[in-house]
N, C-alpha and C positions, 0 to 999 in steps of 0.2 A: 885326502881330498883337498883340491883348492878353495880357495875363499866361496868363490862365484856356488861351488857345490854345496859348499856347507850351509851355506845362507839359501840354497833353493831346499835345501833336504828341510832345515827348518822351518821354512814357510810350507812345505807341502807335508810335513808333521801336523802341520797347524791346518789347515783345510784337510786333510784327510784323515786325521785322526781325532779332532779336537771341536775344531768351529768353521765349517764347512761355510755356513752362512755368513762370513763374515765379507765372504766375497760374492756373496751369491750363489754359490753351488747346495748340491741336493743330492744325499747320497745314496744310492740305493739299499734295500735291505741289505746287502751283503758288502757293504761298502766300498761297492764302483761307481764311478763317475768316466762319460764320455772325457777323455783327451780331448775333443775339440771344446769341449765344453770347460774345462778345468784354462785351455789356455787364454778363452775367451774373459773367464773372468776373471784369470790373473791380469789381462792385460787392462780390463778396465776400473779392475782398483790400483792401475799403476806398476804392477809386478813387473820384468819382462821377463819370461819363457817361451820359451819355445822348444816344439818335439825336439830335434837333437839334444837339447840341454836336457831336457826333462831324460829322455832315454838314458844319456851319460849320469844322472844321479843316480836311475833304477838301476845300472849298471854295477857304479863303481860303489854306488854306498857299501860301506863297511859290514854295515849291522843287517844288510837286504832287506830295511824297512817296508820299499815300496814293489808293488810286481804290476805290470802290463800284460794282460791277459792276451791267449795266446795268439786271437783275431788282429792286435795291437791297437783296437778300438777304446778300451777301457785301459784306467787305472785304479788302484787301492791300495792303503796301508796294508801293511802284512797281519799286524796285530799291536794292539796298545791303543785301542780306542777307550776312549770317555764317552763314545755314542755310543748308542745299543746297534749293535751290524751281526750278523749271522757269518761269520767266516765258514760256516758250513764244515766246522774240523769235526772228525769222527775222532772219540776216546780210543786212547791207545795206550797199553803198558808201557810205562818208563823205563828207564834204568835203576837200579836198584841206588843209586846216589845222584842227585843232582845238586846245584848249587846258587846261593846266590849272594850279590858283592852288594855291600850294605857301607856304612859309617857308624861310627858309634855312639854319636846324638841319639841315632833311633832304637839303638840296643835294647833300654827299659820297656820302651813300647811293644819292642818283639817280644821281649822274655814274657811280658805279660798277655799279649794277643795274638802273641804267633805273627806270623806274615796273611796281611788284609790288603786287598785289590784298592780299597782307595776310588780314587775314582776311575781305573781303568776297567773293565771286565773281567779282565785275568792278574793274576800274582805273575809276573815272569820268572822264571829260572833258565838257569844258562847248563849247558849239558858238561862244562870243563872249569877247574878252577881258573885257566887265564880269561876266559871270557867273564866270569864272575867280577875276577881285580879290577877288568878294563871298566863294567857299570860303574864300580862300587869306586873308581878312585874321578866320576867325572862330578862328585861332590867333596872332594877328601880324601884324607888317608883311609884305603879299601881295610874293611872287616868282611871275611869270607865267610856264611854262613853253609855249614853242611846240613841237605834235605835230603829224607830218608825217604826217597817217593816210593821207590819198589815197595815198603810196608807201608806207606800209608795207599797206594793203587791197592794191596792184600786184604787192608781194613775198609774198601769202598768210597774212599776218594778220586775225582775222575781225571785225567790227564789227557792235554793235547799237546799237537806237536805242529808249532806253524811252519809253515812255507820255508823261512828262512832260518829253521832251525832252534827257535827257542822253545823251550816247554812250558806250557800254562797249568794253573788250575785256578782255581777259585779262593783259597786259602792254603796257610800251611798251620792249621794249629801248632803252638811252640812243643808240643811234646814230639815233633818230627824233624825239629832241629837238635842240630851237634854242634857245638859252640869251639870248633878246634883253632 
């Protein structure tokens, strides 16, 4: 993505995942917001977007953070809020392996608390090792963590599966990681 993208995906991170109010917007339970209403008050804290641009982030982003609902009236994060929103996902069995791309600063913390959501709502995990390296190396050199979802979904842990492909839950106690 070019500059112009990257800099809108991270502003619309930031209102749609994070502090919506910081321009005036108001999310709904499910974390939509009118397009006309997200452009309105980008434009009056100074942002400039506009639908084409905004469409070409939904589009080209890499990670399919964001989706425009199907009436193309609404937008929303995919997943990775710090707000309480209802993505309205139904639990779903995982793959017997999922994964997730870490550094090594945070290694002591894992081995002792496992993987904790922090302040997002969900833990992410990535369904392939290269999508793991690509999280884990936008802090550092990538440490690959292997999660054992298929047993821990067997022992009653819940899993979802968003829009754009990543897998959530709520924790990963460390005895469901594999330290390969």
């Amino acid at each position: 993505m070019d500059r112009d993208l990257i800099s809108t995906s991270k502003f619309l991170s930031l209102v749609l995942r994070h502090q919506p109010e910081k321009i005036g917007l108001r999310l709904d339970d499910e974390g939509w917001v009118e397009v006309d209403e997200l452009l309105a008050a980008a434009s009056r804290s100074g942002r400039k977007l506009n639908r084409p641009l905004l469409e070409r982030v939904v589009r080209e982003n890499d990670k399919q953070r964001f989706a425009i609902s199907l009436d193309g009236r609404r937008i929303r994060a995919n997943q990775g809020h710090s707000l309480a929103v209802n993505l309205r996902l139904q639990p779903v069995e995982p793959p017997e392996l999922l994964y997730h791309g870490t550094v090594a600063k945070f290694l002591d913390s894992i081995r002792n608390d496992g993987l904790v959501r922090g302040t997002r709502q969900y833990v992410h995990l990535s369904p392939d090792l290269e999508t793991a390296r690509r999280v884990g190396q936008r802090r550092g050199q990538p440490v690959i963590l292997v999660v054992e979802a298929g047993r821990m979904c067997r022992e009653g842990h819940l899993f979802y599966h968003s829009d754009n492909g990543v897998w959530l839950t709520e924790q990963v106690p460390a005895v469901y990681l594999r330290w390969d």
